[in-house]
Structures are given as structure tokens and as C-alpha cells.
Predicted model as a PDB file, atoms N, CA, C, CB and O in Angstrom, pLDDT in the B-factor column:
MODEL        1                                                                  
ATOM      1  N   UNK A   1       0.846  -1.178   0.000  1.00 88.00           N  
ATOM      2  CA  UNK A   1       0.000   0.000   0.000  1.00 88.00           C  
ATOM      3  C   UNK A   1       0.890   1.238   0.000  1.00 88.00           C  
ATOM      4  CB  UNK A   1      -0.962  -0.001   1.221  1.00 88.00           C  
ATOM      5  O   UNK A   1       1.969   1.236   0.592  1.00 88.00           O  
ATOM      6  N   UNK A   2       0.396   2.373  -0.716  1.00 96.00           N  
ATOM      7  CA  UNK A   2       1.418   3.400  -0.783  1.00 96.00           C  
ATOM      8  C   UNK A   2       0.827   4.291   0.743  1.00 96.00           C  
ATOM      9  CB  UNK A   2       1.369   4.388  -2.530  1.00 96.00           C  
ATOM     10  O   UNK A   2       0.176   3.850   1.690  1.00 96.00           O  
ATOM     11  N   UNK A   3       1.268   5.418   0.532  1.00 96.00           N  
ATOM     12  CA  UNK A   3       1.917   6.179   2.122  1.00 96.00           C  
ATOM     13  C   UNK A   3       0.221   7.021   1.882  1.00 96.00           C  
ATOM     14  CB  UNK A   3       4.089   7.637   2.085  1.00 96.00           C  
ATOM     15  O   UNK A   3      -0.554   6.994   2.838  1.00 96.00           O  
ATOM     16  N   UNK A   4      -0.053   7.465   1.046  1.00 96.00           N  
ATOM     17  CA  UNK A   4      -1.460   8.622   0.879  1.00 96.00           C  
ATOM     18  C   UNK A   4      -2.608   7.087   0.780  1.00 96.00           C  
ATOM     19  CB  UNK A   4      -1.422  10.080  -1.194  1.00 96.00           C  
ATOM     20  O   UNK A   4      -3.745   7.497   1.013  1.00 96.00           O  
ATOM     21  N   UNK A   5      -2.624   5.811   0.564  1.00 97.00           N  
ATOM     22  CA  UNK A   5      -3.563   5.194   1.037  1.00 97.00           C  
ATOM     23  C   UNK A   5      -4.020   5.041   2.381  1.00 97.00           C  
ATOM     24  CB  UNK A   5      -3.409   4.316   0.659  1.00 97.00           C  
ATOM     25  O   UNK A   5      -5.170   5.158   2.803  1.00 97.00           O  
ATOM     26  N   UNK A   6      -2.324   4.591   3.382  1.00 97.00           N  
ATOM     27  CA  UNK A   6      -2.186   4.233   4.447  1.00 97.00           C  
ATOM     28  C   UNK A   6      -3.012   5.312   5.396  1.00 97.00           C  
ATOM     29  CB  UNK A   6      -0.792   4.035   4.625  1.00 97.00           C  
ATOM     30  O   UNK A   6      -3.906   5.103   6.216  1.00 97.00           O  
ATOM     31  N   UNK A   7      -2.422   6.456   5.007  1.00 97.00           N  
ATOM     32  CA  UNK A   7      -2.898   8.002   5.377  1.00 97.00           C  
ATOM     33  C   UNK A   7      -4.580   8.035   5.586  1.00 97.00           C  
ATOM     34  CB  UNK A   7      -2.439   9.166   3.969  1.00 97.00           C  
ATOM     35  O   UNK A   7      -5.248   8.122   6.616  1.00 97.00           O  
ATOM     36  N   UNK A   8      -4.887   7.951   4.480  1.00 98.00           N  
ATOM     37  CA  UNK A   8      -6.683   7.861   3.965  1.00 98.00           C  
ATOM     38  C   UNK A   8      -7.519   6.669   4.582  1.00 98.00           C  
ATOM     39  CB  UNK A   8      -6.861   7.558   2.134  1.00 98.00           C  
ATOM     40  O   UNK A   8      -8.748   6.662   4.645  1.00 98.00           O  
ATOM     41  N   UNK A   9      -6.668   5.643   5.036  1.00 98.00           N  
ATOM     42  CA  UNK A   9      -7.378   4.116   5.955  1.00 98.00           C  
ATOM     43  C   UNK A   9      -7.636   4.944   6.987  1.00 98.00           C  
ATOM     44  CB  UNK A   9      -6.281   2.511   6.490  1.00 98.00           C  
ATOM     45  O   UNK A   9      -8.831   5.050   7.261  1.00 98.00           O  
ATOM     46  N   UNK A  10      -6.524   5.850   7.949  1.00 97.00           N  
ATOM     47  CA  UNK A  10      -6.062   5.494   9.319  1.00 97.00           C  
ATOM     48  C   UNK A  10      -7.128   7.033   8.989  1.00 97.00           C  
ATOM     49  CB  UNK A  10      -4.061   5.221  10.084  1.00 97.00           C  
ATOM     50  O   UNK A  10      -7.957   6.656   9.817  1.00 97.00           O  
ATOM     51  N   UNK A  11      -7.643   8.175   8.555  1.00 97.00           N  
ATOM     52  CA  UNK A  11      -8.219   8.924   8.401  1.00 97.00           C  
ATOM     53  C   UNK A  11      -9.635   8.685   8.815  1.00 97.00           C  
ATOM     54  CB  UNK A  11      -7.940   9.212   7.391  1.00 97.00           C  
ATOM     55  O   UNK A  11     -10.248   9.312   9.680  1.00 97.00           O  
ATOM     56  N   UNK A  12     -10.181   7.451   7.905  1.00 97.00           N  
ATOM     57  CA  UNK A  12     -11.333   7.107   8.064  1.00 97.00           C  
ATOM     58  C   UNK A  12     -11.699   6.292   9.084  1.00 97.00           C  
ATOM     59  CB  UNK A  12     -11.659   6.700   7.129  1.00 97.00           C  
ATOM     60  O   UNK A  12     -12.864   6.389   9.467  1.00 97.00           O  
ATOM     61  N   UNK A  13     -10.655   5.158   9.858  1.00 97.00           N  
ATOM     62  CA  UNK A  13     -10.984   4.618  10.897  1.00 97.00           C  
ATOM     63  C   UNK A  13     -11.342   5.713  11.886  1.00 97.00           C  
ATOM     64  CB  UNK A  13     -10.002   3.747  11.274  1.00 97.00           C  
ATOM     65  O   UNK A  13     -12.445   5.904  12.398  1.00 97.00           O  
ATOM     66  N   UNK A  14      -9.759   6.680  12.139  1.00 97.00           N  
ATOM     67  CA  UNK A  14     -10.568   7.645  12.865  1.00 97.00           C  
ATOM     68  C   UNK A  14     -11.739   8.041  12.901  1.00 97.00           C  
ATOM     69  CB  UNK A  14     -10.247   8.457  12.786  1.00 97.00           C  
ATOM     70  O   UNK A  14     -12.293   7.888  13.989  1.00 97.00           O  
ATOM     71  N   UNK A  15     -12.372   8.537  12.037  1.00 97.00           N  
ATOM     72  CA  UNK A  15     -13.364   9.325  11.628  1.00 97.00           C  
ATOM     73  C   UNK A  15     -14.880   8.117  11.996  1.00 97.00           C  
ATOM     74  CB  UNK A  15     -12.990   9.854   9.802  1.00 97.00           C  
ATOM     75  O   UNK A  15     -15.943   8.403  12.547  1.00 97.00           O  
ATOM     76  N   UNK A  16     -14.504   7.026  11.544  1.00 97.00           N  
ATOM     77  CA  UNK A  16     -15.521   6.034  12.128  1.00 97.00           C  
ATOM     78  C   UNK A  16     -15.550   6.144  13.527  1.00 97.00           C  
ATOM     79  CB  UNK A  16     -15.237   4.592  11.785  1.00 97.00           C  
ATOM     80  O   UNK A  16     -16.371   6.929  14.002  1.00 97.00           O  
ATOM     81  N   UNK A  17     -14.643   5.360  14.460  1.00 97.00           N  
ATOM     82  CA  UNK A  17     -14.160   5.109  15.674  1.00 97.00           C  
ATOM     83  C   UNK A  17     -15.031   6.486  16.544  1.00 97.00           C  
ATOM     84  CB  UNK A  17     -12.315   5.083  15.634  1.00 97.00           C  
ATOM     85  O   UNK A  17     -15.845   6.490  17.467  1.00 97.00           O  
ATOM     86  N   UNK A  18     -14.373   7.600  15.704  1.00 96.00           N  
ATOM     87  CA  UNK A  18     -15.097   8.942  16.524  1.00 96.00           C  
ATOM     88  C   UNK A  18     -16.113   9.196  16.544  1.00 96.00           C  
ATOM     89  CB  UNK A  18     -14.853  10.044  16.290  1.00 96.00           C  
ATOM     90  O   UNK A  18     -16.511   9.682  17.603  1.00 96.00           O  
ATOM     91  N   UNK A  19     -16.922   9.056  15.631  1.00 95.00           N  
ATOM     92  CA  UNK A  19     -18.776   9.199  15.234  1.00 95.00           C  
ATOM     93  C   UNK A  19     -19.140   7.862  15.921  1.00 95.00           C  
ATOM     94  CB  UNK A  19     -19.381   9.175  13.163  1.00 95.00           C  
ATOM     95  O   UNK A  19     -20.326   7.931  16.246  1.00 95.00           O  
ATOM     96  N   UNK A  20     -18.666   6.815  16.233  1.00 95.00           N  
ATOM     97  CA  UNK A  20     -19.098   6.510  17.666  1.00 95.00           C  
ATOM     98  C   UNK A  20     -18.930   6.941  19.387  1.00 95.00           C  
ATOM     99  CB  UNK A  20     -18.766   5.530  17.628  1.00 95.00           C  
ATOM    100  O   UNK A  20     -19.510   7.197  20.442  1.00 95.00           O  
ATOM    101  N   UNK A  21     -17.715   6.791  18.724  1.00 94.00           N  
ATOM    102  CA  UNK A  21     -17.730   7.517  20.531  1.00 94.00           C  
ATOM    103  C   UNK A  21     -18.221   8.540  20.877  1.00 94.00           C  
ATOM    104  CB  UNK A  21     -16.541   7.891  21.172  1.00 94.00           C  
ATOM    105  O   UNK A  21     -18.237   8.902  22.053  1.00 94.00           O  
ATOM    106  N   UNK A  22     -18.899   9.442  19.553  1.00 93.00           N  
ATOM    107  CA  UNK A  22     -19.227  10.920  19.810  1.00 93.00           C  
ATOM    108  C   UNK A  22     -20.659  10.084  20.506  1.00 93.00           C  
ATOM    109  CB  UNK A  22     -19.364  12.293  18.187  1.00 93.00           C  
ATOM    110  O   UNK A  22     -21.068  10.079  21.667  1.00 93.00           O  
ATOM    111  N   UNK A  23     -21.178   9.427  19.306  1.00 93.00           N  
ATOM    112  CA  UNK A  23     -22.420   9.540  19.500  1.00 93.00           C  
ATOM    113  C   UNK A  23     -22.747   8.549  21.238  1.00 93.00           C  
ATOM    114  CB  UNK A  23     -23.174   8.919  17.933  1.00 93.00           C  
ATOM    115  O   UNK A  23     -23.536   8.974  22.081  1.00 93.00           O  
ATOM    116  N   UNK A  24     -22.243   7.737  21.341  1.00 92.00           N  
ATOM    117  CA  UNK A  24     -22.177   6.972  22.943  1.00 92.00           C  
ATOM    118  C   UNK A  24     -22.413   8.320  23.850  1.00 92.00           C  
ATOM    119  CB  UNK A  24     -20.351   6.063  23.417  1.00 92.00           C  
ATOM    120  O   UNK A  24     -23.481   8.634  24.376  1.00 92.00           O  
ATOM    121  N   UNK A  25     -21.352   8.944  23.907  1.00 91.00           N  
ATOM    122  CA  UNK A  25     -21.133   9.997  24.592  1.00 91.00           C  
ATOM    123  C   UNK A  25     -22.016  11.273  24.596  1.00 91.00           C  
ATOM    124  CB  UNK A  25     -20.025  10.259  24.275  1.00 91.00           C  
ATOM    125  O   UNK A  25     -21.969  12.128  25.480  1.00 91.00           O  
ATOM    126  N   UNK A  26     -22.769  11.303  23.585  1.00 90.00           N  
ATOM    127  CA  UNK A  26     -23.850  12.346  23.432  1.00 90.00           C  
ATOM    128  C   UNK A  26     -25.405  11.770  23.903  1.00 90.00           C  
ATOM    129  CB  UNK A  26     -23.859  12.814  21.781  1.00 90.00           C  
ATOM    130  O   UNK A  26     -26.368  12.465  24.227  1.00 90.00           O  
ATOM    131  N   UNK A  27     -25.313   9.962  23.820  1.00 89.00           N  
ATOM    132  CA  UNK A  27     -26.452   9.473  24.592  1.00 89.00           C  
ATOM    133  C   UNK A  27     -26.835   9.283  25.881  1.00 89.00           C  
ATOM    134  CB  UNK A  27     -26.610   8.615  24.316  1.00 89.00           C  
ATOM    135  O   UNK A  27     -27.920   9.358  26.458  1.00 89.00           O  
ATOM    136  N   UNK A  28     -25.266   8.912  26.354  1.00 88.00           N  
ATOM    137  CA  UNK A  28     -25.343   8.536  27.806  1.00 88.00           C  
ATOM    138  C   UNK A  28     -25.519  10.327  28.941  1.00 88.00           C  
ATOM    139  CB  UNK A  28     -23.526   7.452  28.137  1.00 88.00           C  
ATOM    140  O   UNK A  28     -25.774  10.417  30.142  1.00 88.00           O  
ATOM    141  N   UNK A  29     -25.272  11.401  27.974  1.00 82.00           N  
ATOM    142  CA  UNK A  29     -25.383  12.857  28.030  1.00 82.00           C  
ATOM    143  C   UNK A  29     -27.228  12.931  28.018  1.00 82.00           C  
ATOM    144  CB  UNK A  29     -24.437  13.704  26.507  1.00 82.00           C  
ATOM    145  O   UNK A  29     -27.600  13.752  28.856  1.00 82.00           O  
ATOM    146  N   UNK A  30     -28.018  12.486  27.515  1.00 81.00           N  
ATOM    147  CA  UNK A  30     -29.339  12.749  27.290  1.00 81.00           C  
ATOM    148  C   UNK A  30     -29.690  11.927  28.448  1.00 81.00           C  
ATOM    149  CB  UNK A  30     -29.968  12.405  25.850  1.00 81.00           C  
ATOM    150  O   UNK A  30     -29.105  10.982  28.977  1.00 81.00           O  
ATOM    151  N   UNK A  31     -31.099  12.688  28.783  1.00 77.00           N  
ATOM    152  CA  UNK A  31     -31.694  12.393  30.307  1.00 77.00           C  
ATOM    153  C   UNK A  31     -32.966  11.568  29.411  1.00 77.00           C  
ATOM    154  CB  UNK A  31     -32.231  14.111  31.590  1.00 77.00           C  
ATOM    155  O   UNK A  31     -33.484  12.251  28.527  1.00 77.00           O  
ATOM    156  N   UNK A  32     -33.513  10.084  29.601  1.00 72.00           N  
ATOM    157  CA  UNK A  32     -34.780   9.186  29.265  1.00 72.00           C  
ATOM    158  C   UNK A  32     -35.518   9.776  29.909  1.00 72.00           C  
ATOM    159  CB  UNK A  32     -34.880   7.736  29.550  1.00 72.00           C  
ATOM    160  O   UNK A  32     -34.917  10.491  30.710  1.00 72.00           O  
ATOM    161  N   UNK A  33     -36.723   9.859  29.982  1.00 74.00           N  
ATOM    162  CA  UNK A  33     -37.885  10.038  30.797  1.00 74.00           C  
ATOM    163  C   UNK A  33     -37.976   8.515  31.522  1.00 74.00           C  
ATOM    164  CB  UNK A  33     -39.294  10.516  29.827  1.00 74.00           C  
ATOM    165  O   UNK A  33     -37.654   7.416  31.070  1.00 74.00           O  
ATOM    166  N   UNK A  34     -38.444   8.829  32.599  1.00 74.00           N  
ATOM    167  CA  UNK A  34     -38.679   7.365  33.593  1.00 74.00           C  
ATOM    168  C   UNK A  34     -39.938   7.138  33.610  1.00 74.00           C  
ATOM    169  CB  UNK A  34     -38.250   7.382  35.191  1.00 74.00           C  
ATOM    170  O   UNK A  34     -40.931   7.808  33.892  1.00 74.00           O  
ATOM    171  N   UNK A  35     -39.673   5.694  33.133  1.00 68.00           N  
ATOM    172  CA  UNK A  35     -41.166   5.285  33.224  1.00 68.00           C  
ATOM    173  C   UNK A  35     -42.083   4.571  34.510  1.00 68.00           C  
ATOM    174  CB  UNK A  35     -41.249   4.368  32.180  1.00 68.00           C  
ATOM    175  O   UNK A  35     -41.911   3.590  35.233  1.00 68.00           O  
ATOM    176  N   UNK A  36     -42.912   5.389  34.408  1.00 66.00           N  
ATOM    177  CA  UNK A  36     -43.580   4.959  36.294  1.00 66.00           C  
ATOM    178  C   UNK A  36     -43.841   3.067  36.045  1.00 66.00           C  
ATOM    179  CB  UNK A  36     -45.961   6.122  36.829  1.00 66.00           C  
ATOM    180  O   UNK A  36     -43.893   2.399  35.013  1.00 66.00           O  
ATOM    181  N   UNK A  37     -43.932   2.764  37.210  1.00 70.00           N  
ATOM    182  CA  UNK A  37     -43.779   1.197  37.426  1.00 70.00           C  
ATOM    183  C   UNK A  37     -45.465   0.847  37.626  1.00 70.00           C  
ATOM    184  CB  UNK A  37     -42.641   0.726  39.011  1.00 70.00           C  
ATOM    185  O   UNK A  37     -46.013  -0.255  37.606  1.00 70.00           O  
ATOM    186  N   UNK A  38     -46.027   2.122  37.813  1.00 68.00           N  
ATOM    187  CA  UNK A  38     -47.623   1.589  38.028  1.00 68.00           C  
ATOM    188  C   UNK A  38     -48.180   2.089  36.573  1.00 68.00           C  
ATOM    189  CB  UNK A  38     -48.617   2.439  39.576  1.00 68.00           C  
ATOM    190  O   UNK A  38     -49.211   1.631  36.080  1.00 68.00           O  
ATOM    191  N   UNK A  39     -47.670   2.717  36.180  1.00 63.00           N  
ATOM    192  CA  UNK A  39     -48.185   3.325  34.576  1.00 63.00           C  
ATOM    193  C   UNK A  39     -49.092   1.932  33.745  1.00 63.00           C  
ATOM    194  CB  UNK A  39     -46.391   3.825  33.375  1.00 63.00           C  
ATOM    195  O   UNK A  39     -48.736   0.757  33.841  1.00 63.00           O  
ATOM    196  N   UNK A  40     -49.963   2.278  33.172  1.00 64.00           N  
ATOM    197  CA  UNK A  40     -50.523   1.130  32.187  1.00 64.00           C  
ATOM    198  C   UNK A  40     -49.327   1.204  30.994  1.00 64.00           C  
ATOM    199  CB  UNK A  40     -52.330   1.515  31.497  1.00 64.00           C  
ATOM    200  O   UNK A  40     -48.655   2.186  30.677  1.00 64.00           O  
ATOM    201  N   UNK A  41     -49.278  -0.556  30.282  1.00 64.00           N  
ATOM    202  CA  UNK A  41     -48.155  -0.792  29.519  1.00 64.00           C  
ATOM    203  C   UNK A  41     -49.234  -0.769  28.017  1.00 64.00           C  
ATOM    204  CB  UNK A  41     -47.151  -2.402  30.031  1.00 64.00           C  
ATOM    205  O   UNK A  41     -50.462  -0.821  28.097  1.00 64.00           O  
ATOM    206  N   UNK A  42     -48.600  -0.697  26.930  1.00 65.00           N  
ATOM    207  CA  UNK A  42     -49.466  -0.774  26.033  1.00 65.00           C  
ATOM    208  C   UNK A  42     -49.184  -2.362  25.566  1.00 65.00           C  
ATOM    209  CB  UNK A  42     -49.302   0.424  24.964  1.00 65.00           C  
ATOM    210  O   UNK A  42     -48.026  -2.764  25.450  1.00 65.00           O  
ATOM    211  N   UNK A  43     -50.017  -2.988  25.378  1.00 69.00           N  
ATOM    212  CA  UNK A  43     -50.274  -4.789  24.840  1.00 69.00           C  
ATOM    213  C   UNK A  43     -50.375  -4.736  23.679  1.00 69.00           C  
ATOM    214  CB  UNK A  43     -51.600  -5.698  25.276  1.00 69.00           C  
ATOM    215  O   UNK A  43     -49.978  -5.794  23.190  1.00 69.00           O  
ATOM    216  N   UNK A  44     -50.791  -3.869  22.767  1.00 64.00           N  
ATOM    217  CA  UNK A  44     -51.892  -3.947  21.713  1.00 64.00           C  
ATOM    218  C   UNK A  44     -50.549  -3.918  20.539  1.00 64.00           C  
ATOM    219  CB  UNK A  44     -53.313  -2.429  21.706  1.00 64.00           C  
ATOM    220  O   UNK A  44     -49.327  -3.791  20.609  1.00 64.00           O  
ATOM    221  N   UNK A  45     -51.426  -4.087  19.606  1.00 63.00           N  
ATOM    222  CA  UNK A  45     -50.091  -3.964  18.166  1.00 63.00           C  
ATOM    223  C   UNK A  45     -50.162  -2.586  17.765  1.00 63.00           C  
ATOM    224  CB  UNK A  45     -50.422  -5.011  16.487  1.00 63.00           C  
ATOM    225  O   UNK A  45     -51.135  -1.895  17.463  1.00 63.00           O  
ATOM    226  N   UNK A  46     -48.857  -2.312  17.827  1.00 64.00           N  
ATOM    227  CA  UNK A  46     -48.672  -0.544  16.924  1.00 64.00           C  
ATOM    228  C   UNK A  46     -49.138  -0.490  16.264  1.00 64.00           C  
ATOM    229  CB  UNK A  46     -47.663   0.114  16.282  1.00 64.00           C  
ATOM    230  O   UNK A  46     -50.211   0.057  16.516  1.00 64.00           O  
ATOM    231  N   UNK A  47     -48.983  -0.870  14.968  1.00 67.00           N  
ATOM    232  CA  UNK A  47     -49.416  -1.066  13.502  1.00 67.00           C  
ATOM    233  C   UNK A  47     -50.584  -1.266  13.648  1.00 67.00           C  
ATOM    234  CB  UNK A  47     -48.843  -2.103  12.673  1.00 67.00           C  
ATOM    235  O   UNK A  47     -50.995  -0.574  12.717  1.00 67.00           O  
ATOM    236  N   UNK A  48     -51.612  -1.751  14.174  1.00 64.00           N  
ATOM    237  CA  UNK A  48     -53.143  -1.882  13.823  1.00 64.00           C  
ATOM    238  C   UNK A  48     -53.722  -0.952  13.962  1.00 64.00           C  
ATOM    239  CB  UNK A  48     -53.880  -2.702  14.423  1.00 64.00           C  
ATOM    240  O   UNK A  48     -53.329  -0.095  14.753  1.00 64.00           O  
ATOM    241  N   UNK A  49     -55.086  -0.775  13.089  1.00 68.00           N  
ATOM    242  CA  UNK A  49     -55.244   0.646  13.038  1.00 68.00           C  
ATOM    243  C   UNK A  49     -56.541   0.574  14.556  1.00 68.00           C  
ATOM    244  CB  UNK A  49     -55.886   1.313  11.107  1.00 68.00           C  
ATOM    245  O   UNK A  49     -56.980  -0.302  15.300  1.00 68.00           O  
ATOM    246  N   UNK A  50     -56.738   2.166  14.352  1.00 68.00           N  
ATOM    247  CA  UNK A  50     -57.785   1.804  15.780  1.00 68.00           C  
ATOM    248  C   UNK A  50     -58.604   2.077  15.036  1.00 68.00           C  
ATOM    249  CB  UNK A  50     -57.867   2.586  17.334  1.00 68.00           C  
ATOM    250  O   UNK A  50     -58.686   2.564  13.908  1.00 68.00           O  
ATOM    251  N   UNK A  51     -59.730   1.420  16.376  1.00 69.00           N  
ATOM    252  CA  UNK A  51     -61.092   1.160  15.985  1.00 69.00           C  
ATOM    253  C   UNK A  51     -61.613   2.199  16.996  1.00 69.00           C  
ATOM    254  CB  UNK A  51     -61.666  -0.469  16.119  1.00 69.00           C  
ATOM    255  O   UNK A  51     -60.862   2.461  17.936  1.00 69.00           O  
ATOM    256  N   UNK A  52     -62.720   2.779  16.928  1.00 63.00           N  
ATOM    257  CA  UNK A  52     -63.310   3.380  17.652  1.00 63.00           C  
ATOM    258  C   UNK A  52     -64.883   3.401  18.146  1.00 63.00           C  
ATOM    259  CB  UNK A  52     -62.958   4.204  17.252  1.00 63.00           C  
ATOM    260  O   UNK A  52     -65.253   4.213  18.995  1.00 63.00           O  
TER     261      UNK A  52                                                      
ENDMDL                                                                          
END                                                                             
């Protein structure tokens, strides 16, 4: 492999490697909403349409 391939691999691993760790690091940064333990769960299928 020449020296401007080697260059352009180790470029893009970076560049991979980092747009994960960014993004890990920008999730574990975001607050979930908590879900209450007495809350009703939904059973039903998403996808079906409702009936009313």
C-alpha cells in the first residue's frame, strides 16, 4: 500500500471510531424520561389501526 492510502485508511478509521464515541457519549449525556412502574403498559399492536 502506498503512504497517501495508508494516510486515507487510518483517516477514516478515525473518523468512524469517533462518530461513535461521539455519539455513545452524546447518549449517555441525554436524560430518558422514567417510566412509572404503576403506569398502564401498552399490549396492543402498533401497527393496527384503531377502531373506535
Amino acid at each position: 500500500m502506498t503512504a497517501p492510502a495508508i494516510v486515507m485508511m487510518v483517516v477514516t478509521i478515525l473518523l468512524v471510531w469517533g462518530g461513535l464515541v461521539a455519539s455513545v457519549v452524546a447518549l449517555r449525556g441525554v436524560n430518558m424520561p422514567q417510566q412509572d412502574e404503576d403506569a398502564p403498559v401498552a399490549t396492543g399492536d402498533v401497527d393496527a389501526p384503531q377502531r373506535h
